[in-house]
N, C-alpha and C positions, 0 to 999 in steps of 0.2 A: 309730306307723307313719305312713309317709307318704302322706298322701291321696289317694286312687286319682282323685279327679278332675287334680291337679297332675300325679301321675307318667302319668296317660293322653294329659296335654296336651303334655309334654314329647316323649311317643313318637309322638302327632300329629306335634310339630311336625318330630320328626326326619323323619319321612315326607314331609314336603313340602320337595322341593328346590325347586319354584317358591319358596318364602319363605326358605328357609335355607340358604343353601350348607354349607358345607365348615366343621365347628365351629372356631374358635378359640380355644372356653372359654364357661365358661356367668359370666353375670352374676346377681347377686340383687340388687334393687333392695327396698329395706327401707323403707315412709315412714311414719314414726313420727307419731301424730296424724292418721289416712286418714278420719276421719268428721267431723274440725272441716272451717272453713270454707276456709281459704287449699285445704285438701285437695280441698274438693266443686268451688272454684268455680278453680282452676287446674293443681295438683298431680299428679291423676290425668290428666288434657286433657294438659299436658306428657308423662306419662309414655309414655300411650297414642302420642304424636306421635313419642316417640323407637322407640319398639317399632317405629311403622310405618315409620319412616325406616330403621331396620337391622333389619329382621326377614330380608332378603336380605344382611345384610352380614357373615354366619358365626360369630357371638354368640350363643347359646341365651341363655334370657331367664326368670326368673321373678320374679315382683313379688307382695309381701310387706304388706299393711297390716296395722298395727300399732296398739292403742291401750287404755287399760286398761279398756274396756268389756267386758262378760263374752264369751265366743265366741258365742254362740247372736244375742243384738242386734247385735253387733257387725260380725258378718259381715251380715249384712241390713240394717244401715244402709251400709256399704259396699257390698254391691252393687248398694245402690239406687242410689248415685252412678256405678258401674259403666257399670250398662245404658243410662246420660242419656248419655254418650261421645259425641263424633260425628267427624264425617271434614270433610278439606276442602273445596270444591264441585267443586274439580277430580278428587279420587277419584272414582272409578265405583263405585255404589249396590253390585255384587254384592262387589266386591272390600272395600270397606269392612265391610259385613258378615261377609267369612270373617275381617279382621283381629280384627274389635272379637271375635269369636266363639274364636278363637284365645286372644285378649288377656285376657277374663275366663276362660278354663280357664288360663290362667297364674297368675292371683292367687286370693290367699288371704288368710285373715284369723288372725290372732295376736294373742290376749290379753298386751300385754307388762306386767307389773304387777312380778312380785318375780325374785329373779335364778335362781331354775329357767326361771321362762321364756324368758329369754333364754339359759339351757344347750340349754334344747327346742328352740328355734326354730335353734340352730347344728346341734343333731341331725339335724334335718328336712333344712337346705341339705347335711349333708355326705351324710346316708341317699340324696338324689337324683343328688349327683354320684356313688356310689358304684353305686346300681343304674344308670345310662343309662351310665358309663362315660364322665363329661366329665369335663373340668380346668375347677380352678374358675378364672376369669380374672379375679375381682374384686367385692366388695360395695359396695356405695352406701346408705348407714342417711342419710333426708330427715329430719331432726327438726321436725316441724311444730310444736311445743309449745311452750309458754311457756319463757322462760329460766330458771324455775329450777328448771325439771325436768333442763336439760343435762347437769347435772354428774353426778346419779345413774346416767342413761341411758347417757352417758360411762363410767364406771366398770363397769358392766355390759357394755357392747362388750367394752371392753378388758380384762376377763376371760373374758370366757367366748366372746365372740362374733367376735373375729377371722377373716380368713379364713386360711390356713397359707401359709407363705413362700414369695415367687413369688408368690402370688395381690394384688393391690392393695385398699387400702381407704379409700374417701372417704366423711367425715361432713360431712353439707352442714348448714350452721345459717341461721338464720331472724334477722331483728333482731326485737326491739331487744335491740343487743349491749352492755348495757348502759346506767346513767343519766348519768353521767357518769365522768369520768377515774379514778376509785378502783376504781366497780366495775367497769368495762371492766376494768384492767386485774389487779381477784381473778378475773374470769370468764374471761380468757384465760390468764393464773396456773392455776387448777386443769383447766380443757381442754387447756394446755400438758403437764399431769402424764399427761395418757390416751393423748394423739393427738399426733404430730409435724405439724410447720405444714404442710408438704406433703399433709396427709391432710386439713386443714381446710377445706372452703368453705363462707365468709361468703357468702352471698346477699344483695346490694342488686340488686333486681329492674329498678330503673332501667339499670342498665348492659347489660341484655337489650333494652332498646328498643332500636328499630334504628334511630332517627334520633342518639341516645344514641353508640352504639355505632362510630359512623359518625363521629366527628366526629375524631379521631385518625387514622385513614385521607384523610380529605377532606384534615386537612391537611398531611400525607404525600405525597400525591398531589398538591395544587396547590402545594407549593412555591413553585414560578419565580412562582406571584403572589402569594401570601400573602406570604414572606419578608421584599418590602421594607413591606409596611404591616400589619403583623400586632404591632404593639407601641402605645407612649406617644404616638409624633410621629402616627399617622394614628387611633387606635381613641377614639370618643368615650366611651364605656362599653359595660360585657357586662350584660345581663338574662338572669336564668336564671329560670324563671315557672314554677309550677304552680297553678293557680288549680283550685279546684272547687265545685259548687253544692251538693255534702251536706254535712249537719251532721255533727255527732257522734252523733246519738240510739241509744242502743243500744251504743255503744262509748266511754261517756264512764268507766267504770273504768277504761282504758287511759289514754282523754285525761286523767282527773285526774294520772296519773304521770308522763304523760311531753310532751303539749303539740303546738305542730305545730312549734318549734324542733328538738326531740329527734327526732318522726315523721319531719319531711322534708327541711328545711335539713342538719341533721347528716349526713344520708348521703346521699338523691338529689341534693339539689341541689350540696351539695359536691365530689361526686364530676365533676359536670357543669363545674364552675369548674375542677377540676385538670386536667381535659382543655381546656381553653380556654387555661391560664395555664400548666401545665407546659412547659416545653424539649421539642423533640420528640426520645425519643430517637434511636440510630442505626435499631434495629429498632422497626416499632410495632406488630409479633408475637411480639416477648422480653417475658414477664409479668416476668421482672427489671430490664429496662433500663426498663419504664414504672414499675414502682415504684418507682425510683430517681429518677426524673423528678417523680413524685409527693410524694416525701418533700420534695425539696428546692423544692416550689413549695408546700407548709406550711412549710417554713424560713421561707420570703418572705413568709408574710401578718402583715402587722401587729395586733399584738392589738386583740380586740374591747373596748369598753367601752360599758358604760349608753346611750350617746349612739349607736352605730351603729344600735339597734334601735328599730323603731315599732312596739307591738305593739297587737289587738286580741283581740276578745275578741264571739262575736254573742250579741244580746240573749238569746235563748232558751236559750243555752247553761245559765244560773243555774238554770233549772226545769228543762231535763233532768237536770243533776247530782240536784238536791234530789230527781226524781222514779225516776232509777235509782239513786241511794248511800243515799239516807235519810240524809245527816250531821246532825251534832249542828244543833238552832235555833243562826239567826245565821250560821249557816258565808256565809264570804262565797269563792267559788272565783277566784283570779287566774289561771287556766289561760289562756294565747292559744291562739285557736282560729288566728289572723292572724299573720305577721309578714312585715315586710318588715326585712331587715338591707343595711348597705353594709360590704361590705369592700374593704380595698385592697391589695395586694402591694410590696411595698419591692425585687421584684426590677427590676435595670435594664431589662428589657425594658414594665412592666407601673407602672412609677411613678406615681402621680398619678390614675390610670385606674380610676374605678371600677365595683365589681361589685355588682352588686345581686341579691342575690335575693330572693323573693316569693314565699308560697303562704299559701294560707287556705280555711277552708271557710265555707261559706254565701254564695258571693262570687256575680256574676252568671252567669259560663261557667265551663265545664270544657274549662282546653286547658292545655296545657305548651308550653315552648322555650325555646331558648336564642339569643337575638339579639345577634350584634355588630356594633353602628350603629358607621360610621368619623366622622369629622371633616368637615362638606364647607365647601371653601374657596370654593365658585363663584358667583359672581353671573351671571343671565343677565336682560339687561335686555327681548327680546323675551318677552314673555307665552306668545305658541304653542311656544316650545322647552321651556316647561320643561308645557303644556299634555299637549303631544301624544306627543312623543316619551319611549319610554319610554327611550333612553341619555342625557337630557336630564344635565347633570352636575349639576344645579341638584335633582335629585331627592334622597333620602333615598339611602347606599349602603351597603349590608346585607346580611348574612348570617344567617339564621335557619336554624337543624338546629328543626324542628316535629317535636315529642313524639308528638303525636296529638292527638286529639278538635279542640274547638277549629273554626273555620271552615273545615280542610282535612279534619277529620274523619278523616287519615291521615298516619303519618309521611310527611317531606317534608323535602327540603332546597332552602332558597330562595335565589340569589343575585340579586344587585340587577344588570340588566344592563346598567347603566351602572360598575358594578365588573368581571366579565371573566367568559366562558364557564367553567362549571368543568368537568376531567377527572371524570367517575364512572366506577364499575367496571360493565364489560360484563357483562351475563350478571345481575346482584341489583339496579341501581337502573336507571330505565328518565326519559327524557323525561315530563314529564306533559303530557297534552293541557289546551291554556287554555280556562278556565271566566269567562267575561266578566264572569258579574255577580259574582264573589268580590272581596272585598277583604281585605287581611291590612296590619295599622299603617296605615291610611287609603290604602294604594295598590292599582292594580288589581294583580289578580294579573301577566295582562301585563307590568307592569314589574319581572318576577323570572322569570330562569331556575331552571323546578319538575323535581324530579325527588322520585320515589315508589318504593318498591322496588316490585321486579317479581311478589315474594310476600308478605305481610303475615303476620307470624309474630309469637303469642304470645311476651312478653317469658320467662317461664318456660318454653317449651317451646325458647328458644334456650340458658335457661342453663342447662337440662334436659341438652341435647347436648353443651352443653362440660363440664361435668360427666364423660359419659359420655367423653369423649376426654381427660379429663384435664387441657383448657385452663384454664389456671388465672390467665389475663390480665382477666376480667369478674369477678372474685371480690377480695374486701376480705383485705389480711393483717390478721395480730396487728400489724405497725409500724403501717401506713399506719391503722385502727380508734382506735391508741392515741394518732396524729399528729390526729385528727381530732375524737378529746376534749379533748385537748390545747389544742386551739385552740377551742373553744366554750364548754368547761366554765366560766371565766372570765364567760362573758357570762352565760350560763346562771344562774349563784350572782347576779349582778350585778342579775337580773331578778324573781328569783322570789316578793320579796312583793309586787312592782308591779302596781298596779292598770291593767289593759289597757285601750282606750278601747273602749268597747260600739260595737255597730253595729247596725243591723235585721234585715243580711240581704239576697243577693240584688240585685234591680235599685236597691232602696231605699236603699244603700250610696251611691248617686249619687258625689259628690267627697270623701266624710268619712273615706275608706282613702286618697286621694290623699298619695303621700310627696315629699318634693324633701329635695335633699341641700345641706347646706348647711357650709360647712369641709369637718371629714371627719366629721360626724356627718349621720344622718337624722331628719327630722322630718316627723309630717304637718300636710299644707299648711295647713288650716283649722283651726279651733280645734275645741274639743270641744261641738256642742250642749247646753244646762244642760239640756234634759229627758230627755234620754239620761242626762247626769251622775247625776240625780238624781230620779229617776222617779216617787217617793213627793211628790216637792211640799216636799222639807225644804232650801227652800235659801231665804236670805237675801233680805226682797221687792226687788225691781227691779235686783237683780245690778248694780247702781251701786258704785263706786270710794265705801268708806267715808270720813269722814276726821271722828276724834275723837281720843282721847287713851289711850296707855297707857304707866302709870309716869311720867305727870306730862309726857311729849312726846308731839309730834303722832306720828297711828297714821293709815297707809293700808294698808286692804286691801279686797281684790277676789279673784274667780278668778284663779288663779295666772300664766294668759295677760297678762289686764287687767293685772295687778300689776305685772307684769315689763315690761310696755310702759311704763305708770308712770314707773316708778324710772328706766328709761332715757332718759325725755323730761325728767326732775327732773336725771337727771343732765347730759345738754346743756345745757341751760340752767344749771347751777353751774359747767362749763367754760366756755362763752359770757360769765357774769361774769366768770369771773377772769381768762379772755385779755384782757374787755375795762379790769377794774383793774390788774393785774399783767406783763398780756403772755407769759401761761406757764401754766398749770394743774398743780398739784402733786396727781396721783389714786394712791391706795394699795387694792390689790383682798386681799381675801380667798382664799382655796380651797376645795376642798371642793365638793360637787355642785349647791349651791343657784345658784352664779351660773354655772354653763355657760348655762341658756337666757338669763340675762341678757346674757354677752357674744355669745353670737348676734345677738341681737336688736340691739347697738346693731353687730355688724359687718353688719348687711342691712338695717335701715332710719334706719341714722343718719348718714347722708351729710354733713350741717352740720357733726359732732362736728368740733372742733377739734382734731384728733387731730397736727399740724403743731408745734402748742406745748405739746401734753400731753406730761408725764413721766409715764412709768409704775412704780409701786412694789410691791413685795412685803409682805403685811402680816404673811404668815407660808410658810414652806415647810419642805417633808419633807427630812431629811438623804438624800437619794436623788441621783443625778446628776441634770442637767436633762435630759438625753436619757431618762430616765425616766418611763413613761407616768404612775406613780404622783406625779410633781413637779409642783409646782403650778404652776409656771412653764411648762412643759412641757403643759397644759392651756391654759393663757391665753394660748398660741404658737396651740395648733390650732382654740382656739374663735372669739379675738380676734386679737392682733396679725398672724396671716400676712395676714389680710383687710382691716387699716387701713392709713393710711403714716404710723406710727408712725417720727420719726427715729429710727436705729439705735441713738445714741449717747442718745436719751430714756429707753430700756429697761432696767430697775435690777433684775435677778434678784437674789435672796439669794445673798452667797457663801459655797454651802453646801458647795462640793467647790475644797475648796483641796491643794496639794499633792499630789494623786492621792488625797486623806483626807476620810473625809463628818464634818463637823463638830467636829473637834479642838479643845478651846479650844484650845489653845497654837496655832494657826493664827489663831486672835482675829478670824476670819471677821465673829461679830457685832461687834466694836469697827469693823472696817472697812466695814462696812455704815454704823452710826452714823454715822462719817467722810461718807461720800457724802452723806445727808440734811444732817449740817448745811453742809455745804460749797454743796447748794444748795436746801434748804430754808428760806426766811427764818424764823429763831425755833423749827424744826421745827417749822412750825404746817402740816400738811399742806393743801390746800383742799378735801380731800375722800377719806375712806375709809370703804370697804365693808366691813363684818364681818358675819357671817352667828352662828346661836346653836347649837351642838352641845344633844342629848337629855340629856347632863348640864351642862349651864347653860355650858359653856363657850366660848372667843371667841375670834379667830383662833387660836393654837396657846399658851393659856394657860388651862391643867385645873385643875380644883378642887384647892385644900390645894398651888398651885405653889409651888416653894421661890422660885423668880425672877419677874421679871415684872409683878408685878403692885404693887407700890410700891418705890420707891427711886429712884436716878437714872439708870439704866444705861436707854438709849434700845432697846435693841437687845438678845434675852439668848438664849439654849439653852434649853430647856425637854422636858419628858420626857412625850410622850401613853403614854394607856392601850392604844392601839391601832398597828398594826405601822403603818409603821417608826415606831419610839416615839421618835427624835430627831427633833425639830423646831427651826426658828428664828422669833423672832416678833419683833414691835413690843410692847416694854412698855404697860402702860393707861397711866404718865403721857403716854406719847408719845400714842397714839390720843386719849387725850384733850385733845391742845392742836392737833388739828385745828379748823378752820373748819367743816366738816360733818362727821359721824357717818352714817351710813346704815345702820341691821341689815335684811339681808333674809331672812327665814324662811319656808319654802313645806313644804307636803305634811301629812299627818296623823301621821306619826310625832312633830311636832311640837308638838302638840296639848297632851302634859302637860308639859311642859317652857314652854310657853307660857302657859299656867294658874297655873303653879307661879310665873313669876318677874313675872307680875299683878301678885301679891301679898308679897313679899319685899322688904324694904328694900336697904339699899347694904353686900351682904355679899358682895365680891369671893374669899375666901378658900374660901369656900361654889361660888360660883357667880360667876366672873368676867367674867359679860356685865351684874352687875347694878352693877359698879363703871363701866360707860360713861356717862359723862357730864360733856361736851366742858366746861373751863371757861367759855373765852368763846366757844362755837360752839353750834350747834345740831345736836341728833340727833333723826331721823325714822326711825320702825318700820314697816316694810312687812313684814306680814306677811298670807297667803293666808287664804281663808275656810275652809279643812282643816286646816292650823296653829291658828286664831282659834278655830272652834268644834266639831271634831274630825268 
């Protein structure tokens, strides 16, 4: 039967035309998971806000918590969350009271556990419309619950729990929608099978914020200024920030799965970038025309790699895991607590221009936003113009949507008012009064036009109400979710055994999180302190640049930083020889991961490089087009060459795509390659190549048991890797070995046995073809890192 406290509160509430007009249908609000915590500490606050908000607005209302605790606790842990409710300060004490008083004889508590109960609980909502005589107007089932309760609880609605035709039904879901692109896209695969997409809302809570939520509007709204400087020629970069000062403690069983990539880049912050960078559609109140807008501004971002991200990881994070998981001894966790990534966009409006986002926990503040700094061209030679005046043009000109917390402590949107007054909407965002001693990015407030809404509303009690009306513009599809794995997932796989760079924590963090961007990758600034590295004391005494001998030639190693500075001051100086013998430097580079921070490093501190008379060589590359991110050429364009003045006509990519065909012999691409070398290589003694050493002994793209390659005369050959794309082109050993210098650079701990191993191994190239280098009349030097050297 149906509980004589709900059916008494129904016929209350029909009694009070102060609160209810004229029915339009009764709603059930179902929130599945009413005792976990998203429930206590926003869920029910939401719900109560939407009741108050239409409790006049001709809607009957009864609300439903759900959860598989037995009835008798379950309802008493629920109502203990109940009675905590509160009003906003502008409600009047008595009127607040009859609501919240009203609002708990509304709800109820349901054991939802095996599929009677969910028959019961459809019995219950039809037995009430049936005795008061309402039409039902629609369910709302809140899944607070882990993801992989969905699909059960799913199945269960959609048998037994529906509401009857005519009546609407929305299941609202909770992230994390998944860990990456396979299971995003079984999880919305079997949700697909229960629920049509129209019934589905994804909640990212972010797009309830109302600075958030505002920024598609604002730019709607200013137009006539945004339009002409809202792209490449005026926007110097977008920062999208969440920064916060708590750890993980107590929620590191999640953070072991999922990280703060997957937590908060994958969907708050993203979501924040495609409202910056999408085309504004015609309508920016069509949830179709912005998704559309949406998709095709993931069309446009360029894929991530290893190199866009800097991640960390805070000290303490290692003993909370150990002290909430119990893992096995030895577990060592690579979870980032930190990341900072850049992304870029290939659309014309947005070329060149990068985005960065940022969030981390254990950081110094807690504040969010989204800043876009423009370009400023202005010199002003008078001191007090650019002192006093806050439209000085010589100031900083910005745009910041403020998240919350943070030094304004409220959403806020800032313009620089030396950029232009901006249109807001009358009646929800209001002027803010200046507060002199604030500052926001080193400026006073003063120099920003502030505005703050006029009521500060829970981010869930906004997506709470769209929900209820159906708005389905703040809510994630199945495309836009599957667009958004789509493009992370990549980096994601790309990161996962990597060891983060630890921090302390907090204010202690001083410069040691600090990122700069450098090509199109990010790096942080500073190196990695060795007692952070290595905490126990097991690190090699006085962290000096090694230099002895292994396999019979000179060995340098150092930390991976040191090393790489190294090899690239070793290298100037063998270009500076040979310009100053030959007039020309003949340099042949490797691929593969180890020398990207290498070619950074000599595109940002090697200015001398004689890069005027250097030719540049390929030692090996992927049968892939070169416009292909995975080509090695296509790396040593974005690490190195776009940044030197390499002549056009010095640049020797492999000809790997001849004919519209990836590596054909009968294209005889390597014969033609050969041709170029000795045409101007003298003797094909190159003056200098880079090879780095593969985990199974192998060297540029010449694998163990190669059928070519590795003896004969053919300078140049085809060769077949064990790993995708398994067509390669390479430099035979006799050719690498009638260079003038050899250079192997081996870095990181995956390298460790593979570095052990070929210690002690003689000149067995067929085995292991890094151990056939060895230049006749030149010399080879091992640069290899102190995690490679001694694991």
């Amino acid at each position: 039967e149906m509980p004589g406290m709900l059916l008494c509160a129904v016929l209350l509430l029909a009694a009070l035309p102060s609160l209810a007009g004229e029915s339009h249908g009764h709603v059930s609000v179902i929130l599945l998971g009413a005792t976990g915590d998203l429930a206590k500490k926003y869920l029910w606050q939401g719900l109560f806000q939407l009741y108050r908000d239409h409790v006049s607005g001709g809607h009957s209302f009864t609300f439903h918590g759900a959860a598989l605790t037995a009835p008798e606790p379950g309802q008493r842990r629920m109502f203990d969350v109940l009675k905590k409710l509160s009003c906003p300060q502008d409600e009047s004490p008595d009127r607040c009271a009859v609501l919240k008083d009203q609002f708990l004889r509304l709800s109820q508590y349901h054991q939802l556990k095996t599929a009677e109960n969910y028959t019961a609980l459809n019995r219950d909502i039809e037995l009430l419309l049936r005795q008061e005589g309402l039409k039902e107007a629609g369910r709302i089932f809140y899944f607070s619950v882990p993801p992989f309760a969905y699909t059960d609880i799913a199945r269960h609605i959609n048998s037994s729990c529906r509401p009857p035709r005519g009546a609407w039904l929305r299941v609202v879901l909770e992230k994390p929608f998944g860990h990456d692109l396979e299971s995003a896209r079984e999880l919305a695969a079997e949700l697909g099978g229960f629920f049509r997409e129209e019934e589905m809302y994804r909640v990212d809570h972010y797009l309830g914020k109302q600075a958030v939520a505002h920024i598609l509007p604002f730019r709607h709204q200013n137009r006539q200024f945004l339009d002409p400087i809202w792209n490449r020629h005026h926007v110097e970069r977008v920062e999208i920030v969440l920064k916060e000062t708590v750890d993980a403690k107590g929620r590191t069983s999640f953070y072991e799965q999922y990280g703060v990539i997957r937590d908060v880049l994958q969907n708050h912050l993203t979501e924040a970038l495609l409202f910056v960078a999408m085309e504004l559609p015609g309508s920016v109140g069509s949830a179709g025309a912005v998704l559309q807008r949406k998709l095709e501004a993931f069309r446009a971002l360029r894929a991530l790699r290893r190199g866009s991200a800097a991640l960390g990881q805070y000290e303490a994070y290692g003993s909370h895991v150990r002290e909430e998981l119990r893992p096995e001894p030895g577990y060592v966790s690579t979870t980032p607590t930190f990341a900072g990534v850049l992304i870029h966009s290939d659309s014309p409006r947005w070329e060149g221009v990068p985005f960065l986002l940022v969030s981390g926990k254990a950081l110094d503040e807690r504040a969010g936003y989204v800043r876009v700094l423009f370009k400023n061209r202005a010199y002003c030679p008078q001191s007090g113009s650019l002192r006093d005046a806050a439209s000085s043009r010589c100031k900083a000109q910005q745009i910041v949507f403020h998240i919350g917390h943070g030094a304004l402590g409220a959403p806020a949107v800032l313009v620089s008012r030396n950029l232009f007054k901006p249109v807001m909407p009358e009646g929800s965002w209001k002027e803010a009064a200046d507060e002199p001693e604030l500052r926001v990015f080193g400026q006073p407030l003063s120099d920003f036009y502030v505005y703050k809404p006029m009521k500060e509303r829970d981010a869930y009690s906004v997506l709470i109400s769209s929900i209820y009306h159906g708005k389905k513009d703040s809510f994630i599809t199945t495309e836009s979710l599957l667009a958004s794995w789509e493009f992370w997932t990549p980096l994601l796989d790309s990161v996962a055994h990597e060891a983060p760079r630890l921090y302390p924590g907090g204010v202690d963090n001083q410069h040691l999180l600090d990122v700069e961007m450098v090509g199109g990758d990010l790096a942080f600034a500073l190196a990695e302190p060795v007692e952070l590295l290595h905490p126990e004391g097991a690190t090699p005494s006085g962290y000096q640049t090694i230099q002895t001998k292994y396999r019979q030639s000179p060995l340098v190693s150092a930390w991976a930083e040191e090393l790489v500075a190294q090899l690239a001051s070793d290298m100037e100086r063998a270009a500076s020889s040979a310009v100053a013998r030959a007039g020309r430097f003949h340099l042949a580079l490797s691929g593969g991961s180890s020398p990207v921070v290498l070619f950074q490093r000599l595109a940002r501190h090697h200015f001398a490089f004689p890069w005027s008379r250097t030719h540049v060589w390929l030692v090996d590359e992927r049968c892939v087009p070169l416009s292909d991110p995975e080509s090695n050429f296509f790396s040593l364009h974005e690490h190195l060459l776009q940044s030197v003045r390499v002549p056009y006509f010095n640049v020797h990519p492999m000809p790997v795509h001849l004919n519209q065909r990836l590596c054909v012999e009968e294209d005889r691409g390597a014969e033609l390659y050969a041709g170029e070398i000795g045409a101007l290589v003298a003797n094909g003694s190159f003056d200098l190549v880079l090879l780095g050493m593969g985990a199974d002994g192998h060297t540029a793209s010449l694998f163990p048991h190669s059928e070519s390659g590795l003896e004969g005369a053919q300078p140049v050959v085809l060769t077949e890797s064990p790993v995708k794309p398994h067509q390669r082109m390479s430099l035979s050993l006799p050719l690498i070995n009638r260079a003038r210098r050899v250079f192997v650079l081996v870095l990181g701990k995956g390298k460790h046995n593979i570095t052990s191993l070929i210690s002690r191994v003689g000149h067995e190239p067929r085995k292991w073809p890094i151990s056939g280098v060895s230049p006749g009349a030149g010399r080879l030097v091992w640069y290899v890192d102190y995690e490679a050297l001694l694991g």
